[in-house]
C-alpha positions in Angstrom: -19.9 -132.8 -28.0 -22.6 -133.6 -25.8 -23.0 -131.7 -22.6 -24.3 -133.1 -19.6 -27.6 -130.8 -19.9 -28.2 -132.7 -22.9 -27.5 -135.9 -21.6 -28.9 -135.8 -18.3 -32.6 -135.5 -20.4 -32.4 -139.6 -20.3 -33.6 -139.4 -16.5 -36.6 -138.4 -14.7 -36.7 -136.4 -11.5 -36.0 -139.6 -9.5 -33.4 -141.2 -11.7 -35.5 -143.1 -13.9 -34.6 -143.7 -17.3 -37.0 -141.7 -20.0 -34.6 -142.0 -22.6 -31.5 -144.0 -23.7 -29.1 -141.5 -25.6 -25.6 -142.3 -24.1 -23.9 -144.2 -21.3 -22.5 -140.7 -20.0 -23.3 -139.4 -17.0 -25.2 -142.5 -15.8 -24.6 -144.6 -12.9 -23.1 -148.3 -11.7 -26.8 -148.9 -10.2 -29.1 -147.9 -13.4 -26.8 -149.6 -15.5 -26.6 -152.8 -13.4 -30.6 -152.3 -13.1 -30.7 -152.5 -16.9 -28.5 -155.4 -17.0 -30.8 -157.1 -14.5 -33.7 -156.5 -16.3 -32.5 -157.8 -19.6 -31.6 -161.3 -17.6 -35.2 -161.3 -17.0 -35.9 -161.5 -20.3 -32.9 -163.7 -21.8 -34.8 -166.8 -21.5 -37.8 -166.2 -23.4 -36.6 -167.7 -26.3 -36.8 -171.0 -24.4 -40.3 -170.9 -23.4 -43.0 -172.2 -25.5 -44.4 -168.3 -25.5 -41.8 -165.8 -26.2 -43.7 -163.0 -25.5 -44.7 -160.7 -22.5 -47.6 -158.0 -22.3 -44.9 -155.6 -21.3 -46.2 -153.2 -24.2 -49.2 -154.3 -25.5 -51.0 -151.7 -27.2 -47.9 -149.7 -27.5 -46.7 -148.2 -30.7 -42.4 -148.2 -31.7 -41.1 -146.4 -34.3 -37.8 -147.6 -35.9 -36.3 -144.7 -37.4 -33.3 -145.3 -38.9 -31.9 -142.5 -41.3 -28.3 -145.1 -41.5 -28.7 -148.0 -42.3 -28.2 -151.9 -40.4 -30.3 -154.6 -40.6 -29.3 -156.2 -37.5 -30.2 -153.5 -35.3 -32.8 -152.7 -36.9 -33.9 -156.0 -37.0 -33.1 -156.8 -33.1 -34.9 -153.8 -31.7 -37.9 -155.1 -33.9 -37.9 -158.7 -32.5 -37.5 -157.1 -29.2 -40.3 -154.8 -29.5 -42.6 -157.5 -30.7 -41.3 -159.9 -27.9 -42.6 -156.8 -25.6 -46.4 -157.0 -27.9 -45.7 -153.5 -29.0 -47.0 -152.9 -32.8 -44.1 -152.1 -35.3 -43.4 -149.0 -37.4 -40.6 -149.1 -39.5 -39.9 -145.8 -41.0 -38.0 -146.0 -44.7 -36.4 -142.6 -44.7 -35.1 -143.5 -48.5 -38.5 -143.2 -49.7 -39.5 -140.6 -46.8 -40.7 -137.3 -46.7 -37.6 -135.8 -45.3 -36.0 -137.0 -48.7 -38.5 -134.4 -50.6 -37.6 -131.3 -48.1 -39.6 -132.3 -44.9 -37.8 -131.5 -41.6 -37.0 -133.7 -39.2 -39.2 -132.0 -36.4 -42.0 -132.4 -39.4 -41.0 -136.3 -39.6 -40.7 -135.9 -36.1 -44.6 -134.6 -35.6 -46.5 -136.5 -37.9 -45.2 -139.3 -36.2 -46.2 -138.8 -32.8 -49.6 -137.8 -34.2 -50.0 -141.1 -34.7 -50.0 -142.0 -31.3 -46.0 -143.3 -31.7 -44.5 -143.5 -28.2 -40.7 -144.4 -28.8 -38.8 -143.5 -31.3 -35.5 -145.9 -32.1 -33.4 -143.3 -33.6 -30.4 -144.3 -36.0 -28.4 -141.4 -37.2 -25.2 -140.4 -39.4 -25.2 -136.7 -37.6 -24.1 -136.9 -33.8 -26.5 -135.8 -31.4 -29.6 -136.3 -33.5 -31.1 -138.5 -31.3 -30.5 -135.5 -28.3 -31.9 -133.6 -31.0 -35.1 -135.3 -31.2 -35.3 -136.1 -27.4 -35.2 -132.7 -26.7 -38.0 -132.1 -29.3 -40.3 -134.7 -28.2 -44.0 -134.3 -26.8 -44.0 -135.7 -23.4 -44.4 -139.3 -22.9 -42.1 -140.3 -26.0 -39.1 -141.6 -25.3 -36.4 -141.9 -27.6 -33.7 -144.5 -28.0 -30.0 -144.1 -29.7 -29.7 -147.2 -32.3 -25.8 -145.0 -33.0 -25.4 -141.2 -33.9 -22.6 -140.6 -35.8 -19.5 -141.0 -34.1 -20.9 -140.3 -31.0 -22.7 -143.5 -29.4 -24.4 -146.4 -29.4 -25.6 -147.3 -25.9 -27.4 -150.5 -26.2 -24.7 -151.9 -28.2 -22.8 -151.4 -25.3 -24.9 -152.9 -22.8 -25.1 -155.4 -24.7 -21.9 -156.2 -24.9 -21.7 -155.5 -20.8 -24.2 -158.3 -20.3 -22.4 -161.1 -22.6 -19.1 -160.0 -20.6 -21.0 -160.3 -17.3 -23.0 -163.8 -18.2 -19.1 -165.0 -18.5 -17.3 -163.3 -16.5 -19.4 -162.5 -13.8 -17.9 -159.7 -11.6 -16.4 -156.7 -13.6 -13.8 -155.5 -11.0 -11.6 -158.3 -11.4 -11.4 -157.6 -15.6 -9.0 -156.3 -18.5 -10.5 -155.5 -21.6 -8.7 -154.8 -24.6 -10.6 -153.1 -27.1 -8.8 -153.4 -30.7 -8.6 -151.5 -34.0 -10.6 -148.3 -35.1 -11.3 -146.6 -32.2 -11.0 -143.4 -33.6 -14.7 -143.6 -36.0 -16.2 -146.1 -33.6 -19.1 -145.4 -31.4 -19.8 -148.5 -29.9 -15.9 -148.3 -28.8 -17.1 -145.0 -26.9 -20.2 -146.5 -25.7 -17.9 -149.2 -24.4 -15.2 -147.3 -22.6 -17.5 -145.4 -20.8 -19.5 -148.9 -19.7 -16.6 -150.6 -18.6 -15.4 -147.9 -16.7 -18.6 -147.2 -14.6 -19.0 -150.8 -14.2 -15.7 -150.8 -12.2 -13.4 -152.6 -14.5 -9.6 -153.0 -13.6 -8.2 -151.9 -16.6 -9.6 -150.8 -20.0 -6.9 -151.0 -22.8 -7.4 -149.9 -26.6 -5.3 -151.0 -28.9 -4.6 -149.7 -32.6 -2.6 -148.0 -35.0 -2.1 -144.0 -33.8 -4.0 -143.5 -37.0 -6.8 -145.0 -35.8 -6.5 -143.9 -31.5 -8.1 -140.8 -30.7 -4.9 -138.1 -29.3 -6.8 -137.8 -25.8 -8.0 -141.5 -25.8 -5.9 -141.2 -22.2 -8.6 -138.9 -20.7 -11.6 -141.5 -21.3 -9.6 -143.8 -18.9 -8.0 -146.2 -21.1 -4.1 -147.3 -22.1 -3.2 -147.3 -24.9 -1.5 -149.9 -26.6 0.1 -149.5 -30.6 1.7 -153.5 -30.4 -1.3 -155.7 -30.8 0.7 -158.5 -28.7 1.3 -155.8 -25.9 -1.9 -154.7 -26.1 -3.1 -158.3 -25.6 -1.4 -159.8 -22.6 -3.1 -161.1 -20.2 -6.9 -160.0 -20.6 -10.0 -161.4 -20.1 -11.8 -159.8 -23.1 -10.6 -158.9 -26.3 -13.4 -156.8 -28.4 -12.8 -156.4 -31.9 -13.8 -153.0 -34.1 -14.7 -152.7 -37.0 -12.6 -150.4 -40.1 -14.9 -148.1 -40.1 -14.1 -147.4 -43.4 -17.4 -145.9 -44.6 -16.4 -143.0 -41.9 -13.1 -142.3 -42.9 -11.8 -139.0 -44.6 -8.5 -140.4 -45.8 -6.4 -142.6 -46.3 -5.5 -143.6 -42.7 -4.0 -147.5 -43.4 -2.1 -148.5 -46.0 -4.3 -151.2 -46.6 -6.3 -153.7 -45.5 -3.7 -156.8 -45.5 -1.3 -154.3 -43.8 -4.0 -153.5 -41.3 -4.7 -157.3 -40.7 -0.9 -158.2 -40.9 -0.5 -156.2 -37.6 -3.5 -156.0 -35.8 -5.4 -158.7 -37.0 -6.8 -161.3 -34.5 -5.1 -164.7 -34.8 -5.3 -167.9 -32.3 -1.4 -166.9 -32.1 -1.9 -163.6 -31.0 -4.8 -164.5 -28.9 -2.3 -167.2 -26.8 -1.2 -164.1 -25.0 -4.2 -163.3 -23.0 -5.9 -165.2 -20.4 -6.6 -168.7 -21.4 -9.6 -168.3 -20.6 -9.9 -164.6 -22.2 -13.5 -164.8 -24.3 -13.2 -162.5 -27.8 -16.3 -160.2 -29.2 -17.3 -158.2 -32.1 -20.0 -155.6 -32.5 -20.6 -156.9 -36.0 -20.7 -156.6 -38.9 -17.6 -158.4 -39.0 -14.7 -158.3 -42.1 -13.1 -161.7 -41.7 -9.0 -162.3 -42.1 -9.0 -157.4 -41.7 -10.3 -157.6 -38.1 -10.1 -161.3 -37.1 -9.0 -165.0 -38.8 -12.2 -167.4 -39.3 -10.4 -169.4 -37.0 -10.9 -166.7 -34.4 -14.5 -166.3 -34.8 -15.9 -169.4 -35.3 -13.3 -170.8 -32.6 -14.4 -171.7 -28.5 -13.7 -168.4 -27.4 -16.0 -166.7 -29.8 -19.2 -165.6 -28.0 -20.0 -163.3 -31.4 -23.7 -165.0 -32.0 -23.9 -165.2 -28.5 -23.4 -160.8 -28.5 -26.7 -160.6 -30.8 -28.8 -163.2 -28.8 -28.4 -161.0 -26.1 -28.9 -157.9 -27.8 -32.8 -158.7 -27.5 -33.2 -159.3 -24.0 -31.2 -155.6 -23.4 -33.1 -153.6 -25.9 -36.2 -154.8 -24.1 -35.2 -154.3 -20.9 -34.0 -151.0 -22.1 -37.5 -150.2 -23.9 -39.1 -151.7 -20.8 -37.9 -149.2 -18.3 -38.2 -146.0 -20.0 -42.2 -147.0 -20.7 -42.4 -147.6 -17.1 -40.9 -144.5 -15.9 -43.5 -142.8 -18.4 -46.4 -144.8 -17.1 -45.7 -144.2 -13.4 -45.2 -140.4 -14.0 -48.5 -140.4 -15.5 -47.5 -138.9 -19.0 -48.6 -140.2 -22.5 -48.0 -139.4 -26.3 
């Protein structure tokens, strides 16, 4: 558990973001500021330049001890979209693999002039961990600890609901399936609910619901059709099978034969109800192809947009650096 000492490191003396570790304890303003931000940068990839000299000169470390590709790969592109340089650390071939600690990794590092660190982490809290530990001037980013959070994934996810939707106060959200392992569902809860949301629903087997799921400010639904009625957003989990310690669902047909995502099942909510998926995505377990490929889908649209909010998110806590006067 994260304490709000811990997390209230992400902000300066004014409010400013110096790191990006959690959606806790942060307010409607700075996330709407973030969301802002990223609109800034969402149409870059139209121009006949896609960059900006946010962060030229500027050096990024991606280090992920977990692996995914496509965060990995986004915060890169987003980086490089800001004209930072690029260090992606390979902690399979690392240091820390032969004994090094990770203040060690941490240190020779910033000695080479590194000023944010994208942290990706099995262990929750290591990104606190490091922010905590960093030399002034570094900020440090959560790419997901553990089964604690994943911020940017939901922003990200905040700012393809609000390019549809628009206003949040009007909005149910149903968020559906393996709540229990999932930090992006966390991230997301926590999101919605600062963001003024009507009503935030999970949905799963009890399996799979956390037993005080109630006191994050959600309902909780265990009929997927229930669960389902009449919302604007449906967001999808992953099994986080790879997380769990035993055997929690019978299987995976089971799992899909009563919580799966089917245009059937989707005919319940809104008509106009849009349906997400932080990816990676197990087709006909979480969702039918027809689902996800379908004209609700805004799945490729999630990742698109997952640029423009990890560089507004890089962008800001650089700038609070800058203006405070402190460097690596």
């Amino acid at each position: 558990m994260v304490s709000t000492q811990q997390h209230n490191i992400q902000l300066n003396e004014q409010g400013r973001l110096r790191h990006f570790l959690t959606i806790e304890g942060l307010k409607r303003d700075l996330l709407t500021r973030i969301l802002d931000t990223a609109e800034s940068f969402a149409a870059l990839p139209g121009r006949p330049v896609r960059k900006v000299p946010t962060l030229r000169g500027r050096i990024i470390t991606n280090l992920f001890f977990e692996n995914s590709t496509r965060t990995r790969t986004t915060f890169e592109l987003a980086a490089k979209r800001l004209s930072a340089d690029v260090l992606n650390f390979n902690v399979s071939t690392s240091a820390t693999s032969k004994g090094e600690t990770l203040l060690d990794t941490l240190r020779n590092i910033e000695a080479m002039h590194s000023e944010m660190f994208v942290v990706r982490h099995n262990q929750s809290g290591a990104a606190h961990f490091i922010a905590r530990h960093a030399a002034p001037g570094v900020s440090v980013i959560n790419a997901g600890d553990g089964r604690h959070a994943h911020p940017t994934q939901a922003m990200l996810d905040m700012f393809t609901i609000r390019k549809h939707k628009g206003d949040f106060t009007p909005l149910r959200v149903a968020i559906v399936g393996d709540v229990l392992h999932s930090r992006v569902a966390r991230s997301q809860i926590l999101a919605l609910n600062t963001l003024g949301v009507t009503e935030v629903r999970v949905v799963g087997p009890r399996t799979l619901i956390p037993t005080d799921a109630r006191a994050l400010g959600v309902h909780v639904h265990h009929d997927i059709e229930s669960g389902l009625r009449d919302v604007d957003v449906v967001i999808m989990l992953r099994l986080q099978k790879e997380r769990m310690a035993g055997a929690l669902l019978p299987s995976e047909e089971e799992y899909f034969r009563l919580y799966g995502l089917t245009n059937e099942r989707l005919a319940v909510a809104r008509p106009d109800a849009i349906v997400m998926h932080p990816g990676p995505m197990n087709r006909g377990v979480e969702m039918d192809s027809e689902v996800a490929d379908g004209p609700r889908s805004v799945i490729l649209q999630q990742v698109s947009y997952g640029i423009a909010v990890r560089m507004a998110v890089m962008s800001m806590c650089m700038q609070t650096h800058a203006d405070s006067g402190e460097s690596a």
